[in-house]
C-alpha positions as CSV (number, residue, x, y, z in Angstrom):
1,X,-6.6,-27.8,-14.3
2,X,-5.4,-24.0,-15.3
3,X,-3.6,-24.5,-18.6
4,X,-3.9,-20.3,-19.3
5,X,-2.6,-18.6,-16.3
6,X,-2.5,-15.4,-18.2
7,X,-6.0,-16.1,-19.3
8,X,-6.9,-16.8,-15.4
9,X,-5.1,-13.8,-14.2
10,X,-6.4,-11.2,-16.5
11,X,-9.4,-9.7,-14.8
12,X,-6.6,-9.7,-11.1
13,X,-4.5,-7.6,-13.3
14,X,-8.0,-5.4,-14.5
15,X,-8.7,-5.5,-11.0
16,X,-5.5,-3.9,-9.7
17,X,-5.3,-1.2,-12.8
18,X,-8.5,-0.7,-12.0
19,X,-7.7,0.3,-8.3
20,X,-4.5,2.0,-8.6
21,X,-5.9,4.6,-10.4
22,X,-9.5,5.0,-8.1
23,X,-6.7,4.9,-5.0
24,X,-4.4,7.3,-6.4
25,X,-7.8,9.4,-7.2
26,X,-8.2,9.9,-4.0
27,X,-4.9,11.3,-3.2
28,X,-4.8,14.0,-5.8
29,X,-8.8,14.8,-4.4
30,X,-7.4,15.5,-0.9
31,X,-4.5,17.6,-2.9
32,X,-7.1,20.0,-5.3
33,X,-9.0,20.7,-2.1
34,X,-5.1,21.8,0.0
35,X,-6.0,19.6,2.3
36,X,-3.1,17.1,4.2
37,X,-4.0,14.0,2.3
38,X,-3.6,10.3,3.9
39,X,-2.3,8.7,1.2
40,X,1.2,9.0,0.2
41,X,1.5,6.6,-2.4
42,X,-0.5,3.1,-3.8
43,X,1.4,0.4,-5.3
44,X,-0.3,-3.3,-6.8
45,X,0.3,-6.2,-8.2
46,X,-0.8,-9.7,-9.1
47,X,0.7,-12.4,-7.5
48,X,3.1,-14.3,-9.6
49,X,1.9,-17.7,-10.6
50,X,4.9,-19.6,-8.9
51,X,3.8,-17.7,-5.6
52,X,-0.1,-18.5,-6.1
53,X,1.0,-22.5,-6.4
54,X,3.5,-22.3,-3.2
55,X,0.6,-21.1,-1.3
56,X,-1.9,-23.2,-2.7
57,X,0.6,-26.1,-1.5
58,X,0.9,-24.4,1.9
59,X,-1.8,-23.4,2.5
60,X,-3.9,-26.5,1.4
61,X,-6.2,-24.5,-1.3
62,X,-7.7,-26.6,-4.1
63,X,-7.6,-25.6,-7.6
64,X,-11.2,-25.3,-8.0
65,X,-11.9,-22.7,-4.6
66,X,-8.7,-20.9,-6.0
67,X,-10.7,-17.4,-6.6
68,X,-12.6,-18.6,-3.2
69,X,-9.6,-19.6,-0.8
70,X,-7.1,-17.1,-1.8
71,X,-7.7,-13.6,-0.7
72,X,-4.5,-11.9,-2.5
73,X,-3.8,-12.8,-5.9
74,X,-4.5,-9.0,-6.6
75,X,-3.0,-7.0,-4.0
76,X,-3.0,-3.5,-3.1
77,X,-0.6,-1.2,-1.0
78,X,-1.2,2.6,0.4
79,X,0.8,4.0,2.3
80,X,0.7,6.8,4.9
81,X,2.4,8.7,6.8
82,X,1.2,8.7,10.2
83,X,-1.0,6.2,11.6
84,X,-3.6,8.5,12.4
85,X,-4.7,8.1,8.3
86,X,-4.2,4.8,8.4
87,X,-7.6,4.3,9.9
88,X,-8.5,7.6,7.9
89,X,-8.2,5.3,4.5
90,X,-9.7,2.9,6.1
91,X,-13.1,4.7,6.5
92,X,-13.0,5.9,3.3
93,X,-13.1,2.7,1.6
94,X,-15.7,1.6,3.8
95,X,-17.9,4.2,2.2
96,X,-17.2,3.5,-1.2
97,X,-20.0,1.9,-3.2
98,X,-17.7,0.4,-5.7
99,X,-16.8,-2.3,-3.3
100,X,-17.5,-4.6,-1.1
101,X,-15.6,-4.9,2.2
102,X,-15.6,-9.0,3.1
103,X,-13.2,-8.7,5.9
104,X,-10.9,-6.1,8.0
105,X,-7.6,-7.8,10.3
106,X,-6.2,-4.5,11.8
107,X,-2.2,-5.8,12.8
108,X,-2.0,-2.2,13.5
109,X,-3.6,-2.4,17.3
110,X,-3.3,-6.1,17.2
111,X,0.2,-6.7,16.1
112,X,1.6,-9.7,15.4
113,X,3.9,-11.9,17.3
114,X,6.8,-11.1,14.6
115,X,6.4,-7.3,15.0
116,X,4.5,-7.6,11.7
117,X,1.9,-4.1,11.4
118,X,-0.3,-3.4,8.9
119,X,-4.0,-3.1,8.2
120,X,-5.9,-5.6,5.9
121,X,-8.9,-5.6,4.1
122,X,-10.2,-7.8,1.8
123,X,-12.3,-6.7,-0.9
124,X,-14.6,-7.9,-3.9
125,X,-14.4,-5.6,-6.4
126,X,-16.3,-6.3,-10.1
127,X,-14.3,-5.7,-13.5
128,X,-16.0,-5.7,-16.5
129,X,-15.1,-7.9,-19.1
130,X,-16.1,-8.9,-22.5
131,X,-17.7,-11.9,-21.1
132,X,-20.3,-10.1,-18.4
133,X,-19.1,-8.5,-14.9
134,X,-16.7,-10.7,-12.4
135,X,-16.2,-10.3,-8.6
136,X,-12.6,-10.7,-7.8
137,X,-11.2,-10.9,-4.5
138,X,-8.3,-8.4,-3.7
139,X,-6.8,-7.5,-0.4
140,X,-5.5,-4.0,0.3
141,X,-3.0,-3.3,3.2
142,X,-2.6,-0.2,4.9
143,X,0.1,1.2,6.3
144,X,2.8,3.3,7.3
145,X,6.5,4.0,5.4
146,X,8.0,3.0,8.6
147,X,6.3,-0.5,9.0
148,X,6.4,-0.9,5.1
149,X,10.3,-0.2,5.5
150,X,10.4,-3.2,8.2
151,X,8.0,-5.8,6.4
152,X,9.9,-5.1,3.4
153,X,13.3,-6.6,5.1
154,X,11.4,-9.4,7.0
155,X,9.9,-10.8,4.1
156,X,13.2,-10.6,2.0
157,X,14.4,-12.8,5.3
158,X,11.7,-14.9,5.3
159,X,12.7,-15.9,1.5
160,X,16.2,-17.3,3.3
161,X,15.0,-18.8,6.2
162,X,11.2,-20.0,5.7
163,X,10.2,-18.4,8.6
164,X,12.4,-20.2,10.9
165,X,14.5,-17.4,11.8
166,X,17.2,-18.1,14.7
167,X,16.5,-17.0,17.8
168,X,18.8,-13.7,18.0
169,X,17.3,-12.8,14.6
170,X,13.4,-13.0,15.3
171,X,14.6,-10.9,18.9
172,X,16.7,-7.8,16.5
173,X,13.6,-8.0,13.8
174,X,11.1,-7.6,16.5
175,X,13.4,-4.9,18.2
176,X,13.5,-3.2,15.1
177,X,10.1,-3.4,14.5
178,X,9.0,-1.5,17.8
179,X,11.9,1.2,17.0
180,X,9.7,1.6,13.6
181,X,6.5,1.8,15.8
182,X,8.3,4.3,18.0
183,X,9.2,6.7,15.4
184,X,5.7,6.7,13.9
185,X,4.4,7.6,17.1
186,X,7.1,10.7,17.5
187,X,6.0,11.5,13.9
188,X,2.1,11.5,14.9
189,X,3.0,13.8,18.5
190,X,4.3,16.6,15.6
191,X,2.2,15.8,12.7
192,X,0.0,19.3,12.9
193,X,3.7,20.9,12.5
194,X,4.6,18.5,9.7
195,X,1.5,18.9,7.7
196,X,1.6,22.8,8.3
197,X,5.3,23.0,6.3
198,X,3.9,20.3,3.9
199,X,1.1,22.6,3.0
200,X,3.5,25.9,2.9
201,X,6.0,23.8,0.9
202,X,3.5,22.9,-1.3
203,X,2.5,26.1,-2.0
204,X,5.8,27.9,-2.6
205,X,6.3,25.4,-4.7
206,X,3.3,25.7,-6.9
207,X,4.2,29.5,-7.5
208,X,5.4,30.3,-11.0
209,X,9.0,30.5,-11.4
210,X,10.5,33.8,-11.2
211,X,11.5,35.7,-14.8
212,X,15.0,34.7,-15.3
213,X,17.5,37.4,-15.4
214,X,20.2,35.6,-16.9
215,X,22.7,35.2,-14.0
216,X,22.8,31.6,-14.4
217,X,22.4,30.0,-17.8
218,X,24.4,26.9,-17.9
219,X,21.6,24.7,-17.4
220,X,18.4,26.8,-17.3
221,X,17.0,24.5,-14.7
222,X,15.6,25.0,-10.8
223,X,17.8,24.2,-8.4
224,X,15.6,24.0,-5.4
225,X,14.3,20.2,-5.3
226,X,10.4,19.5,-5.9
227,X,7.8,17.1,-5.0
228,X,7.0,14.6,-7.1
């Protein structure tokens, strides 16, 4: 019986820290170098315990195979913006020595029933702690900002309706969901265009500002919007 969750969780939440930063690494490597990089962004979290115990109902998981049976108590998102780095990432972390790869499910090419896309892969990763090194499972999806936009709402509906969603629902989410797919493709037909401004953009914008000759002192600030 777990009596400390926030004992229990500690090395998932080590484990995502961990990873944020070694993900968002990456991203600012690709960036030094002025090269188009395929991550846009990396979020993470650890599953909340009321979530862990709802799936361990579900999904029939024992208390003692909990860090066996269930793949995404630390979770990882990165997202891209075309699918073309999706499978870019993807490679990458099968290269790294820092972790071990267990298992790939690519929703991407195989997509699900729902619409659902996305690529999966579950990792062990080892944290240090105090006590000696632990493996922790963590799963990491990959994706798009277009299919993160749709599994975003879909899951927000599948809080209402448990995953029975009425008929005309499933048909519009799956509609919408191909419309998302649709635009990533027209996105990855330009993307030498778009990552040609990106870079120009990029480097304009890393110019140092121009000496102010005093025609507009209100505020002192830039005008022209940045990217953070």
């Amino acid at each position: 019986m777990i009596e400390n969750w926030q004992h229990f969780l500690l090395p998932y939440q080590q484990a995502v820290n961990e990873l944020k930063v070694k993900l968002r690494g990456m991203r600012k490597q690709y960036q030094e170098r002025g090269e188009h990089s395929p991550i846009e962004f990396v979020t993470g979290r650890v599953k909340p315990v009321d979530s862990i115990k709802e799936k361990m109902v579900r999904r029939h998981v024992q208390e003692d195979r909990l860090e066996q049976d269930m793949q995404d108590i630390a979770g990882l998102r990165i997202m891209c913006q075309f699918v073309e780095d999706i499978y870019v990432v993807v490679d990458q972390l099968r290269q790294r020595s820092d972790m071990t790869i267990l298992e790939e499910r690519d929703y991407v090419t195989n997509v699900k029933p729902s619409g659902y896309r996305s690529y999966h892969i579950v990792i062990e990763y080892p944290v240090q702690l105090v006590t000696g090194e632990k493996k922790i499972l963590a799963e990491i999806q990959v994706r798009t900002l277009a299919m993160n936009f749709w599994a975003t709402i879909e899951h927000s509906l599948n809080y209402k309706y448990q995953g029975a969603f009425p008929k005309e629902l499933s048909a519009r989410l799956q509609r919408a969901a191909e419309a998302a797919f649709r635009l990533d493709n027209e996105m990855s037909e330009i993307r030498e265009e778009i990552k040609e401004a990106q870079t120009l953009f990029s480097q304009r914008t890393a110019q140092p500002l121009e000496k102010d000759d005093g025609s507009d002192k209100e505020d002192g600030t830039n005008n022209e919007s940045s990217d953070l």
